[in-house]
C-alpha positions as CSV (number, residue, x, y, z in Angstrom):
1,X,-27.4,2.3,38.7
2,X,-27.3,-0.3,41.3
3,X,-26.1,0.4,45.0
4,X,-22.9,-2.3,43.9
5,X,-22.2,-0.1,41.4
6,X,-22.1,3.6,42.7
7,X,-20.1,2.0,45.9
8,X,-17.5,0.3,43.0
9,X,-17.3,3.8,41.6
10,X,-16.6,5.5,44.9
11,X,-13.6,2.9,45.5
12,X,-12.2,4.0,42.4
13,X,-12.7,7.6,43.0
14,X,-10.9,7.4,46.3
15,X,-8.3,5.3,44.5
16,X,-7.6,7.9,41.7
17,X,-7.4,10.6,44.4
18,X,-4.7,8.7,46.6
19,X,-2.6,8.1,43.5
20,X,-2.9,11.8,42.5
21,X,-2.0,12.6,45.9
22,X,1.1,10.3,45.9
23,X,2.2,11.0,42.4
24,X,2.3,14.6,43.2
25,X,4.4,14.3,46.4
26,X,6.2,12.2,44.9
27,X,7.0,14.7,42.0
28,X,7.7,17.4,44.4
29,X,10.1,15.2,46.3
30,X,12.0,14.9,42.8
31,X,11.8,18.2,41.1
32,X,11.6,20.7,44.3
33,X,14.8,21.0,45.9
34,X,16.0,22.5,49.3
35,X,18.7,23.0,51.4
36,X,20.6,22.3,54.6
37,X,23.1,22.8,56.5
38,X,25.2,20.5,58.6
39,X,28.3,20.0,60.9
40,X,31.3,17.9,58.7
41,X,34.3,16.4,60.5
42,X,37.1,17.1,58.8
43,X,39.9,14.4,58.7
44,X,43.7,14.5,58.0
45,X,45.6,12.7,55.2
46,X,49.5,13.3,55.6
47,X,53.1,12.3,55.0
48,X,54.0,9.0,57.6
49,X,56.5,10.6,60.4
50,X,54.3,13.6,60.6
51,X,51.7,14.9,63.1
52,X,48.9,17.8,63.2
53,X,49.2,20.3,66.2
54,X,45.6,21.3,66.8
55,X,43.8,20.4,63.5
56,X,40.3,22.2,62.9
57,X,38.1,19.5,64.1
58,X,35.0,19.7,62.1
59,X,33.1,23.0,59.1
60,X,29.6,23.6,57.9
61,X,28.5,22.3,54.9
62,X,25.5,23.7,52.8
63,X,24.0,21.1,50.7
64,X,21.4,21.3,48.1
65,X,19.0,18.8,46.2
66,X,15.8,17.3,46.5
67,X,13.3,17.7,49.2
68,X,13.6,13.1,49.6
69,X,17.8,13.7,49.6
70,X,17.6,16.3,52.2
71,X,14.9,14.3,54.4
72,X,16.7,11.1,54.0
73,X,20.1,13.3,55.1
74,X,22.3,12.3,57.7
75,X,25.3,14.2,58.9
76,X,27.2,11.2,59.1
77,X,26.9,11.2,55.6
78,X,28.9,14.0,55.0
79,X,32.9,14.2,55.7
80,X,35.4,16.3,54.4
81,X,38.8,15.5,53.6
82,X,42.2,17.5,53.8
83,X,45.3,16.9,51.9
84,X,48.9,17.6,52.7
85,X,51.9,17.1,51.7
86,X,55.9,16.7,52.8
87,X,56.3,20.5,51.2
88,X,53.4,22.1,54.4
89,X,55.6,21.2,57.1
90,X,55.0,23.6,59.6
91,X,51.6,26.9,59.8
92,X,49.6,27.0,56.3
93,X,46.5,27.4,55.2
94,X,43.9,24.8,53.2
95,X,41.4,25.4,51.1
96,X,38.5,23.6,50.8
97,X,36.2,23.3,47.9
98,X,33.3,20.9,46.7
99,X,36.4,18.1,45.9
100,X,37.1,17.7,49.4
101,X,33.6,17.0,50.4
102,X,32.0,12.8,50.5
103,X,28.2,13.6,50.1
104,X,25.5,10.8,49.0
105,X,24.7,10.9,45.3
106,X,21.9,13.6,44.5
107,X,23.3,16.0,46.8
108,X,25.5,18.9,45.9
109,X,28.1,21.2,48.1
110,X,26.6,25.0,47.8
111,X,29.4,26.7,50.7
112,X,32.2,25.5,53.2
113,X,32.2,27.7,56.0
114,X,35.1,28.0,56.6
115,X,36.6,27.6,53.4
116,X,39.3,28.1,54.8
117,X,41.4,26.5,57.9
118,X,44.9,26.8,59.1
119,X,46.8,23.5,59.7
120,X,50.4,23.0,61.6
121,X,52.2,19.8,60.7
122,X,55.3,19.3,61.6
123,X,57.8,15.9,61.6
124,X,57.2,14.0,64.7
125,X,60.7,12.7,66.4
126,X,61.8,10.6,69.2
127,X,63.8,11.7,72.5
128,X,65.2,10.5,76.0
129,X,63.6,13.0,78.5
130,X,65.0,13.0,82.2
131,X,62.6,12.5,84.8
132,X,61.9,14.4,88.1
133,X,60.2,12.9,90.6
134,X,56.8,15.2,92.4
135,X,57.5,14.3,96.5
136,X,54.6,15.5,98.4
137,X,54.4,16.0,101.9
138,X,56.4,15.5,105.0
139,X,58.2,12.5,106.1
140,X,57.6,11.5,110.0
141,X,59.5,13.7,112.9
142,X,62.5,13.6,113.2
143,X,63.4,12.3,110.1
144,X,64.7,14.0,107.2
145,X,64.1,13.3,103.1
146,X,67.2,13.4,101.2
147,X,67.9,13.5,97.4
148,X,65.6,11.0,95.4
149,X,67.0,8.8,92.6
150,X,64.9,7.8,89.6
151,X,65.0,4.1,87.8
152,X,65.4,4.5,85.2
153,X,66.5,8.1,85.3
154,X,64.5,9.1,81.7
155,X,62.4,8.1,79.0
156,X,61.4,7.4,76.0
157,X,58.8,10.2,74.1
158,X,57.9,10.6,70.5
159,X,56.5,14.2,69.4
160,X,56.4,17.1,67.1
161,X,59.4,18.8,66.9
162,X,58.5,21.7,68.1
163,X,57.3,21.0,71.4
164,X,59.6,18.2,72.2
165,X,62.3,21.1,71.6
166,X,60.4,22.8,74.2
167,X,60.9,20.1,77.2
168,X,63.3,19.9,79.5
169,X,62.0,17.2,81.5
170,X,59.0,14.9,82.8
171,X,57.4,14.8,86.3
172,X,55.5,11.7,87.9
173,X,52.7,11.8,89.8
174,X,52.9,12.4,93.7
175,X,54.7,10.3,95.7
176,X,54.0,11.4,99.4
177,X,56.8,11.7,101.7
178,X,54.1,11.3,104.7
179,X,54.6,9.1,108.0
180,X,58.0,7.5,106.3
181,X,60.5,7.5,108.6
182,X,63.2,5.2,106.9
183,X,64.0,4.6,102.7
184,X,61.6,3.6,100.7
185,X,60.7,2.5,97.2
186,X,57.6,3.4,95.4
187,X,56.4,3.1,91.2
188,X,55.1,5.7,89.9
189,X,53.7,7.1,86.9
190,X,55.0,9.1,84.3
191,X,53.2,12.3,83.0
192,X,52.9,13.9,79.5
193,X,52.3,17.3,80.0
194,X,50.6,17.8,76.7
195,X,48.6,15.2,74.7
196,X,50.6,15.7,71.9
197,X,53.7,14.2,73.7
198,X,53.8,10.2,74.0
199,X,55.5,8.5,76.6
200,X,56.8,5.3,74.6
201,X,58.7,3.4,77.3
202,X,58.8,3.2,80.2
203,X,55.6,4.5,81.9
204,X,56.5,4.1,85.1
205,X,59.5,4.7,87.2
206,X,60.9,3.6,90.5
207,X,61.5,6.1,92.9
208,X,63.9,5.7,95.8
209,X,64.2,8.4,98.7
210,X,66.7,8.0,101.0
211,X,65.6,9.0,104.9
212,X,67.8,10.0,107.7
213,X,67.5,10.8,111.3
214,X,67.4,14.6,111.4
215,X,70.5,15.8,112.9
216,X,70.2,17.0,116.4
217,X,71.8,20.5,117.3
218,X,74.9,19.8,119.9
219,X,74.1,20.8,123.2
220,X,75.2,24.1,124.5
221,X,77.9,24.1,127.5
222,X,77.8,26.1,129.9
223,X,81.0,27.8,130.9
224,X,82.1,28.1,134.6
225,X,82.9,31.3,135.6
226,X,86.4,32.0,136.6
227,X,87.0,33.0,140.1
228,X,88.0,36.8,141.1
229,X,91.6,37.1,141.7
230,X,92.3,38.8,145.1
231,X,93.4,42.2,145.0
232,X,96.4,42.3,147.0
233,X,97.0,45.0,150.0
């Protein structure tokens, strides 16, 4: 056999191998499955007018299928929905199974840990809240802050019932009182002191504190003594 030859038959030796090589990964890849686990946010779909007080944020998903769909995995890929309805107002609890989970075809759901979350949805309302200004701080000596007044005097919020049924009323941010020695004006800021709470309109407010000379204590007078009487003799 001629040196052409035997080196022809080596190339196709080495070719034969490779494409064993790759066929066989390549049927491991398709008949050898695995599995993983990964983090799923979970998202929300409810009645209009309603709102979730601290939804569970995100469960673990353990997915099984081929060794390619589990290398090729990305836990973007996976989500998992929640469904409720006008009749959950208020605490329940959810179940989750396989029908609530988006995974890429060739995958399947094995567990949900938890399978099990508790949700609070409750109806989301609209209120005036009065507003009390935060004064910080000393005016300038010898003056005197009086009472503030607030423009407008409260606002607009939209909430779950529950917590809005809770407020009373809305501070703003500091407005310092310091080296003012005469009325004054200043916007400020209105604060929600929970993120479930929006402050619809307005978001600021004008504050107006009235300053007066402090009042200076009347001076004391001094009484003249009467003089002694003379004893008479």
């Amino acid at each position: 056999m001629s040196e052409g030859w035997r080196n022809w038959g080596l190339r196709l030796l080495a070719l034969g191998i490779a494409i064993g090589i790759w066929f066989n990964a390549s049927v491991q890849d398709r008949l050898v499955f695995s599995e993983k686990v990964v983090e799923a946010q979970v998202t929300y779909n409810y009645p209009r007018g309603f709102v979730i007080i601290s939804p569970v944020q995100s469960v673990n998903v353990r997915l099984n299928g081929s060794k390619k769909a589990i290398r090729q995995l990305n836990p973007y890929m996976v989500s998992v929905q929640a469904e409720l309805s006008r009749s959950q107002v208020g605490p329940a609890n959810i179940t989750l199974t396989a029908d609530n989970v988006s995974v890429p075809d060739g995958l399947d759901v094995v567990t949900i840990e938890p399978n099990t979350i508790r949700v609070d949805l409750e109806k989301e309302v609209t209120q005036r809240v009065p507003v009390i200004p935060n004064l910080v701080g000393e005016p300038a000596a010898g003056s005197t802050a009086q009472a503030p007044e607030v423009l407008p005097a409260q606002v607009q919020v939209v909430g779950p019932e529950p917590v809005l049924s809770r407020l009373d009323s809305l501070s703003t941010g500091p407005v310092s009182l310091e080296g003012h020695s005469v009325t004054f004006e200043e916007t400020a800021s209105v604060l929600a002191p929970d993120p479930l709470i929006q402050i619809v309109q307005p978001t600021q407010v004008t504050v107006r504190v009235p300053i007066q000379p402090t009042p200076s204590r009347p001076d004391t007078v001094k009484k003249t003594p009467k003089p002694r009487e003379k004893r008479k003799t």
